[in-house]
N, C-alpha and C positions, 0 to 999 in steps of 0.2 A: 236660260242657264240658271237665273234665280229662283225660278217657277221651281223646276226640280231640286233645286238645292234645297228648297223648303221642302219638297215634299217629302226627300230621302231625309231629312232630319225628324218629320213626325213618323216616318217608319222605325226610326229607330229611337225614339223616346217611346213610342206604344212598344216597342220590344220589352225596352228596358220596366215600362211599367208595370209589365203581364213578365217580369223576373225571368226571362228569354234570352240575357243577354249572357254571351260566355265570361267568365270570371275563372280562370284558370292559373293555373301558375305554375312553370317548364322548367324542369331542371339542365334540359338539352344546349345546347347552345348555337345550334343550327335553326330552331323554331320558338319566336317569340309571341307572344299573343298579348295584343292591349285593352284591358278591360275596360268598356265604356259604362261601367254600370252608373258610377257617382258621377258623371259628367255627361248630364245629357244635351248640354249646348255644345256639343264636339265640331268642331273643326275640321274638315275632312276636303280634300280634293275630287274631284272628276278624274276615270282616270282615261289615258292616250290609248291605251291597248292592251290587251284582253288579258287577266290572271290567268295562271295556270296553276294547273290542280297536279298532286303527285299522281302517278301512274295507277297508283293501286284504288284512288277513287276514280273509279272509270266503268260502262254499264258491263252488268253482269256480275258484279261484286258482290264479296261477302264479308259484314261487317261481323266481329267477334260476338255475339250474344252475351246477355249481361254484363255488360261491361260500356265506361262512358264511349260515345260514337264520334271518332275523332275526323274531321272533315278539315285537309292543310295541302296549303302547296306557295304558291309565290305570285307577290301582286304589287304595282308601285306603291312606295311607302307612302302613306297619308291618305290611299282610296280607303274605302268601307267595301267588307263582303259579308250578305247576307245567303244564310242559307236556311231551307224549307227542305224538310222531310216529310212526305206521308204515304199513306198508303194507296194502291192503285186502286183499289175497289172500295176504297173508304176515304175521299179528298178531302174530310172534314177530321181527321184524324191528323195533325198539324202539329210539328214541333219546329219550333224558327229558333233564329241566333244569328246575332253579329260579332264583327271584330272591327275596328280600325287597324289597318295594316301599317306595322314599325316601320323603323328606318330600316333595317335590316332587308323588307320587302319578302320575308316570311314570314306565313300567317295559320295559325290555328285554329279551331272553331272545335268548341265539344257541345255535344247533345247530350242529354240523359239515353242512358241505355235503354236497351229491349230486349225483351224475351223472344229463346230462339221458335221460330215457325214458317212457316211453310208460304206466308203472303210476300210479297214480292212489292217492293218499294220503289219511289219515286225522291230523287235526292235534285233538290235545283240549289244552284247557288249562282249571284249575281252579285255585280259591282253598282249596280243601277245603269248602266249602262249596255254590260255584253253579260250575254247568259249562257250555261251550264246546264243541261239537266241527264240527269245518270236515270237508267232505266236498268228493270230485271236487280233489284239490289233487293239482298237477301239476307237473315241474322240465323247465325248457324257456327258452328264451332270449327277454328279456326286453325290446321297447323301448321307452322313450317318443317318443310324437309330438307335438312342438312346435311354437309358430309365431302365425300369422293366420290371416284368413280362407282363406286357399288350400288348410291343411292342416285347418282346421275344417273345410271343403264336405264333405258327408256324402254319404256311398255312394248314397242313394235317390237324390242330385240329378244324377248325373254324366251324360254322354251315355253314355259305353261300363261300363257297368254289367250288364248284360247277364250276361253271361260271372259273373260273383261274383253274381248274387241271384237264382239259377234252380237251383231243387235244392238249397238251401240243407241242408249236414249237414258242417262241418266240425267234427269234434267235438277237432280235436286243435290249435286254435286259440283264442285267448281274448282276452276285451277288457276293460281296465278303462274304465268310463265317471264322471265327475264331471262333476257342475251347475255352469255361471255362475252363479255373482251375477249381479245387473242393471248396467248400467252405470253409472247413479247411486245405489246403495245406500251406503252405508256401508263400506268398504273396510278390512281389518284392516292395521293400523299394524306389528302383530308377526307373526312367523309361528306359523302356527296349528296345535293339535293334528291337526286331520284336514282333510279334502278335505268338498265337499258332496256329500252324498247318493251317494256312494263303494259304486258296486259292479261285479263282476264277470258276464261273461254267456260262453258257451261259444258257439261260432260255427255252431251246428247249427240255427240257427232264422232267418228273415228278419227278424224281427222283434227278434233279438238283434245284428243284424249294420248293418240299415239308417242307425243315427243315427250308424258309426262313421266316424271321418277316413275319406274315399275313398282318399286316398293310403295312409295309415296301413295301411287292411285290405288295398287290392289289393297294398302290400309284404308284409305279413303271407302272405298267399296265396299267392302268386308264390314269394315264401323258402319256405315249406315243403314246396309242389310240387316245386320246384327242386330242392331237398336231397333229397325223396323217392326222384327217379330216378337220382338218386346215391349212394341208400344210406345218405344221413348226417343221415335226418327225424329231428329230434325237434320239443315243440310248440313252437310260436311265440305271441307274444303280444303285446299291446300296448298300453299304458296313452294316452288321450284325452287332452290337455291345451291343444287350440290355443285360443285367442279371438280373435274377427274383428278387426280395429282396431286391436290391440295393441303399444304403442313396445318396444326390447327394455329400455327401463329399467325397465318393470314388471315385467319377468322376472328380473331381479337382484337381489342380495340386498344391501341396505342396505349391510350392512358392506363388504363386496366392493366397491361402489362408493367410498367413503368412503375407500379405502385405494389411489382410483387416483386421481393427481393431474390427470390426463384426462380422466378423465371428470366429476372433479369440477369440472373448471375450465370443462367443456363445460356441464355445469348449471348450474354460477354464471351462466355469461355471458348463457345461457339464459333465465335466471330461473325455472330447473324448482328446485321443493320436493325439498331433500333429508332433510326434520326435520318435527316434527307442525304445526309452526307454517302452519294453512290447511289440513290435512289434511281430505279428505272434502268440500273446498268447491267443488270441480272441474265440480257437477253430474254430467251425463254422462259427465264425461270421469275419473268417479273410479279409474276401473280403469285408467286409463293413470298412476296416481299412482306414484314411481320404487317401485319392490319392490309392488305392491300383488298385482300376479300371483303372484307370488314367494310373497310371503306366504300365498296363499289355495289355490294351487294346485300348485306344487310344492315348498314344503318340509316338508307335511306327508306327502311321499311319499318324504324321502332319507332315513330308517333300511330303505329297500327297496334291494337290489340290483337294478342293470337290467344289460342288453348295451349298449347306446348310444343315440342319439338322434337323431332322424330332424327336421332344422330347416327349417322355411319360414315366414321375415320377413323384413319391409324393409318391406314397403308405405308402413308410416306412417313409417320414417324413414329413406327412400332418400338415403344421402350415405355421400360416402367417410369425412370423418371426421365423426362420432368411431365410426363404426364398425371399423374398424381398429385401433381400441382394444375396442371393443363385445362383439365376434365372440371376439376371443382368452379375454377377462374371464371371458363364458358358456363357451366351453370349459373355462376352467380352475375356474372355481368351482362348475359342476355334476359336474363332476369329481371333487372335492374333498366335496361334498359328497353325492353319495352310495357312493364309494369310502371316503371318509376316509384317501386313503394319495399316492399320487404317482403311480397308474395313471391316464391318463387317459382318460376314455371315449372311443369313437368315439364321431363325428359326422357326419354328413351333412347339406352342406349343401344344403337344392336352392334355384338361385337362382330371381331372380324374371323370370316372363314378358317377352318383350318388350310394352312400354307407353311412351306417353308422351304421353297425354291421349288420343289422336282413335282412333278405331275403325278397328283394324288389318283387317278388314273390307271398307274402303270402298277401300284401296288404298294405296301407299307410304307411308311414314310422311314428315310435314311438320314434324315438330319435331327432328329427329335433331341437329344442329345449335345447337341451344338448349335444349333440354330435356335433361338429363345425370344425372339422378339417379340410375333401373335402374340407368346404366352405373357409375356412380360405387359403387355398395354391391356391383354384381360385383368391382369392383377390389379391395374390401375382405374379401372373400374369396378372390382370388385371393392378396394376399399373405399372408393369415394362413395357407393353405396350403401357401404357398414357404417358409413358416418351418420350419426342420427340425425343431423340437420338434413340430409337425404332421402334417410328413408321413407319417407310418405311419399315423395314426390316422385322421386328416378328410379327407373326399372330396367335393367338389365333384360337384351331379347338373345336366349345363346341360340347358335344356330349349326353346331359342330353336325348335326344329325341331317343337315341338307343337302342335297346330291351334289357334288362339287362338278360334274359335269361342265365344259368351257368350251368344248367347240361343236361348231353347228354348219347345218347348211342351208341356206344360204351365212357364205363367214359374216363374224360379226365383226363389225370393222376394228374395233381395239380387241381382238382374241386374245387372250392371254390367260397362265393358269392362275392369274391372281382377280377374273372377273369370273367365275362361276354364273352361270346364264339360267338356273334355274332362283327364281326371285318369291315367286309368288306365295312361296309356305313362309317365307320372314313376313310380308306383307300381313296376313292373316292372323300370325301371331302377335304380330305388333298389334295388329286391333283388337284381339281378345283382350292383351295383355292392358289396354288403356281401357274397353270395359269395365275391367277389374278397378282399375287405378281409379277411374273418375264418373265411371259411370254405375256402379254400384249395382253391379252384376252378381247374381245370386252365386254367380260359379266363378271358382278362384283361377284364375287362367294366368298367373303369374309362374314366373316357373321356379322350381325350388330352390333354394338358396342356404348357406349353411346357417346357423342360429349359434351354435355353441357345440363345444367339447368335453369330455372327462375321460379320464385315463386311470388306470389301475398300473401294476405293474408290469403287466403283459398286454393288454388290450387300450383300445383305444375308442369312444363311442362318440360320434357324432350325429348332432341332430338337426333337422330342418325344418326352414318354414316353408310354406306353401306347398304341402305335396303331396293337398289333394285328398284322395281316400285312404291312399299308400303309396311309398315308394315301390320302383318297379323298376328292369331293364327294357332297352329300349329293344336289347335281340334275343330278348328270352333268355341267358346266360343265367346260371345259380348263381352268379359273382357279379360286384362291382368291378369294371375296369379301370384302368390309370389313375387307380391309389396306390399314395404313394409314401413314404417319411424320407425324413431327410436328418440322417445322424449329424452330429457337431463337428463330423471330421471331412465332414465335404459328401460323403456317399449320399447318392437317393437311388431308395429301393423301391420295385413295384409289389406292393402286396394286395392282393386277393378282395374284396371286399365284403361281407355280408350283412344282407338289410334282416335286421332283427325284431325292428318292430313300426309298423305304421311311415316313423317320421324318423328313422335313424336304422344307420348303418355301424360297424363295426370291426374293427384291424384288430387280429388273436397274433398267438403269440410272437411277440415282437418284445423285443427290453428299453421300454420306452427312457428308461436310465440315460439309451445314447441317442435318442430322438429328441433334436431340436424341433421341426418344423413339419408338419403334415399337407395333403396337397390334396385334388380331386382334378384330374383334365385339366394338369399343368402343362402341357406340350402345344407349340405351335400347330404342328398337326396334330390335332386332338381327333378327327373323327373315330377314333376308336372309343370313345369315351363311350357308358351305356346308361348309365343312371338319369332318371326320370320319376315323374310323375302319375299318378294315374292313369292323367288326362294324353299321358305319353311325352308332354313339355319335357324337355334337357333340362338337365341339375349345371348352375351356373359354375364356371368352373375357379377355382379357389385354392388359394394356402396362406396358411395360418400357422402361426408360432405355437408348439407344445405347450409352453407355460407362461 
C-alpha cells in the first residue's frame, strides 16, 4: 500500500512539474475541481470502488473542437484521478492532468483544446487503482438539438428520408442520445448529475441513426457534406435533447428564472409553480414542471462544450409575451451555462409551421383572423433578433413554404396536423444557414429579413438584408403576398406588395397618416406568404411600428 502510495505521489508531482496539472475554477455548483498545482505533498486516499465518468464521456464521442477538453464525473472524495489523452496512431502525442477529488465527490479535469480533424483518440482515465479507457473519440463541432415534438420526430418517420437511411456508413458523424422519463414520473427538483441512459452511437449504421431528431441528423448530414466539397470537413455531431409537449419553462433553469421579474410575474399571474411546494403533482403534466427539463436533461450536459443550438418550440406556448422575454432568457443562460464566460452561443431558431387548428390540407386557412398565436411567438423572435446583442449570433430558419403534409402510411404514431412529416428541407436549411453564420461560406444562405423603413405620404418602402442577388417570389406572382398595415383604429389591411428594387419592396397608395404599424406574413397560417430570396430562402416574417 505504501509502495504505491509513493508511487502515485511522483506521478503526480512530475504532472505537476511538466505544468499538466488542471488549475480550473467552476462557477457551477454541481462540479468542483481541486487544484493540486502548489501542493505537491497532497494527501490523497485509495479509493474502495471505481469513479464514474458522466455519460457523455463514453467511446465513440465527440469533444467540441478548440475549445478547453473538459473530462468529469464522480469519485470518493479525497481519491486522485489521472487522465491521458493521445492519439491512436501517434501514442507519443500525450496530454495528462490530474485532480484530487472534493468533498462533494465531483470532479473536473480540463485539457488544453484541439483542433477539429479527422484522427480518432484514445482518452484513459484512472484512480490508480480501476481504469477507464474511451476509444473512437473524435474533436469536431458540436451541437445540441432542442425543442418539441417537431425536433423530437425521428428520422424513420419522415416522408423524404430516403436520401439519409439507404447506405447508411457515416462514420464521421456522431449522435448523442438520452432517455425521457415518463411524463408522470417523478421529476428531479435539482439538477442532476447525468442525463438517462446517456450514450453515444457513430452514424455508420441505420440502426444508430434511425431514432435521431430528423431535423437534428439531416443538419448534421447536410453540414458535413456541405463543408466536404469545400474542403473545410471535419466531424459533426449532435447531442438529442427535444421532448414532445414541452413549455420553454421546463427548459430553464430555476434560478435564471427567479432572477427575471417577467417572467416571474408571468408565473405568478399564471399560477405556474415556481418552488417545491406541489412539485411532482402535475400527473402527466410533470415534465412541464418550470426547470424540470432543465434539470433532467440539459444541465447535466453543460461542463461539455458545444457549437450552438439548433431550437424548435412554441407549440405549447404560442404567444408573444412572455416569450419575448422567454427566447432572450434561453439564449443567454445556455449560454452561460455551458460557456461560463460572456461568448454567446449560436442559435437557431426554426419557427413554427403554419397552423391554426383546421387541416391546412383541405384548403385556405379559416381562422387567420382570430387565431394569432404561431403568429404572435414568430414576432417573438423576430425581435429578439433585431436586438443587436443578437444579431451575429441567432438566426431565424422560416419554413412557411414546406409541405404541411401530416399523414402517412404506415401511420405515424403521434399524427396530428400540428406534426407536418416532411422534415428534411428545414434540416438542410438549417445547415446552409449555420454555413453562413460560422462557417464563412462565400454564399449568403441566411434568409432575408427586414433592415429598415421609409414612408412618404402614400407609399411605403421597405428594405432587406440577406437577399441574395434579389428579392423574388416564391410562386412567380408579380406581388408580394400577406402585406399588410394596421391603421390606429384597430383595422389591418392586405395590400399588394411590389419589389422595386434588388433589396426592397414597396406599399403604393395607401394614407400612411392612418397607419400605425406595417407587417409581412403575419398570420398563423402563413403558407400563403411568397417573398424570398434568390436563392428562393422565405423572407422571415415581421411587424414593425410606422414611426
Amino acid at each position: 500500500m505504501f509502495k504505491r502510495f509513493i508511487m502515485v505521489i511522483l506521478v503526480a508531482m512530475l504532472l505537476v512539474i511538466t505544468g499538466c496539472a488542471s488549475n480550473i475554477e467552476l462557477t457551477t455548483s454541481t462540479i468542483e475541481t481541486t487544484t493540486t498545482k502548489d501542493t505537491p505533498n497532497i494527501d490523497y486516499k485509495l479509493p474502495t470502488k471505481k469513479f464514474i465518468l458522466n455519460s457523455l464521456i463514453s467511446n465513440n464521442m465527440m469533444f467540441q473542437r478548440d475549445k478547453p477538453i473538459r473530462i468529469f464525473g464522480e469519485a470518493e472524495p479525497h481519491t486522485i484521478i489521472i487522465v491521458k489523452l493521445y492519439k491512436e496512431e501517434d501514442p507519443t502525442y500525450i496530454k495528462e492532468a490530474y485532480t484530487l477529488v472534493p468533498e462533494s465527490g465531483a470532479w473536473l479535469i480540463e485539457l488544453e483544446s484541439e483542433p477539429g480533424s479527422f484522427d480518432q483518440y484514445i482518452l484513459e482515465i484512472t484512480d490508480t487503482i480501476y481504469k477507464e479507457t474511451i476509444r473512437n473519440v473524435v474533436f469536431g463541432d458540436l451541437y445540441l438539438t432542442g425543442g418539441q415534438s417537431n425536433m423530437a420526430l425521428k428520422l424513420k418517420y419522415i416522408i423524404d428520408n430516403a436520401k439519409y437511411m439507404h447506405n447508411v456508413n457515416e462514420r464521421n458523424l456522431r449522435i448523442f442520445y438520452q432517455d425521457d422519463l415518463s411524463n408522470s414520473v417523478n421529476y428531479p427538483y435539482e439538477a442532476q448529475k447525468d442525463v438517462v441512459n446517456g450514450r453515444w452511437r457513430v452514424a455508420n449504421s441505420l440502426a444508430n441513426i434511425e431514432e435521431a431528431s430528423a431535423i437534428g441528423y439531416v443538419f448534421m448530414y447536410e453540414l458535413y457534406h456541405h463543408l466536404k466539397v469545400q474542403g473545410k470537413a471535419i466531424p459533426i455531431g449532435i447531442i438529442n435533447s427535444a421532448r414532445g409537449g414541452s413549455s420553454i419553462f421546463s427548459w430553464l433553469d430555476r434560478d435564471v428564472i427567479n432572477n427575471s421579474t417577467e417572467l416571474v410575474a408571468y408565473l405568478d399571474e399564471n399560477r405556474i409553480a415556481r418552488d417545491e411546494k406541489g412539485w411532482n403533482t402535475k400527473g402527466t403534466n410533470n415534465y412541464n414542471q418550470v426547470s424540470a427539463l432543465y434539470n433532467s436533461k440539459i444541465a447535466p450536459l453543460t461542463n461539455f462544450h458545444i457549437k450552438g443550438v439548433i431550437w424548435y418550440q412554441g407549440e405549447s406556448n404560442a404567444t408573444y409575451y412572455p416569450n419575448n422575454y422567454a427566447i432572450p432568457t434561453l439564449i443567454d443562460s445556455w449560454s452561460k451555462a455551458f460557456n461560463r464566460d460572456n461568448e454567446l452561443l449560436p442559435f437557431l431558431l426554426i419557427q413554427l409551421h403554419p397552423y391554426d387548428g383546421t387541416d391546412p390540407l383541405l384548403g385556405p386557412s379559416e381562422r387567420n383572423y382570430t387565431y394569432f398565436n404561431y403568429a404572435l411567438h414568430r414576432q417573438a423572435q423576430f425581435e429578439t433578433v433585431m436586438r443587436e446583442k443578437y444579431k451575429k449570433t441567432t438566426v431565424i430558419i422560416p419554413i412557411y413554404d414546406v409541405d404541411l403534409t401530416w399523414q402517412v402510411i404506415p401511420k405515424y404514431p403521434n399524427e396530428a396536423i400540428y406534426h407536418p412529416l416532411t422534415k428534411a428541407p428545414i434540416g438542410v436549411r438549417t445547415a446552409k444557414a449555420i454555413a453562413t453564420l460560422l462557417y464563412e461560406d462565400e454564399v449568403d444562405y441566411l434568409p432575408p429579413i427586414y433592415k429598415s423603413h421609409t414612408f412618404t405620404a402614400t407609399s411605403i418602402t421597405i428594405e432587406f438584408d440577406h437577399y441574395g442577388d434579389y428579392l423574388t417570389t416564391l410562386d412567380g406572382k408579380a406581388y408580394v403576398t400577406t402585406v399588410e398595415v394596421y391603421s390606429y383604429n384597430g383595422k389591418r389591411s392586405t395590400i399588394a406588395g411590389e419589389i422595386i428594387e434588388p433589396n426592397k419592396i414597396r406599399i403604393s397608395n395607401v394614407d400612411t397618416s392612418l397607419i400605425e404599424a406595417i407587417s409581412y406574413s403575419n398570420f398563423s397560417r402563413n403558407e400563403a406568404s411568397n417573398l424570398a430570396n434568390s436563392l428562393g430562402i422565405p423572407a422571415i416574417p415581421f411587424k414593425v411600428n410606422l414611426r
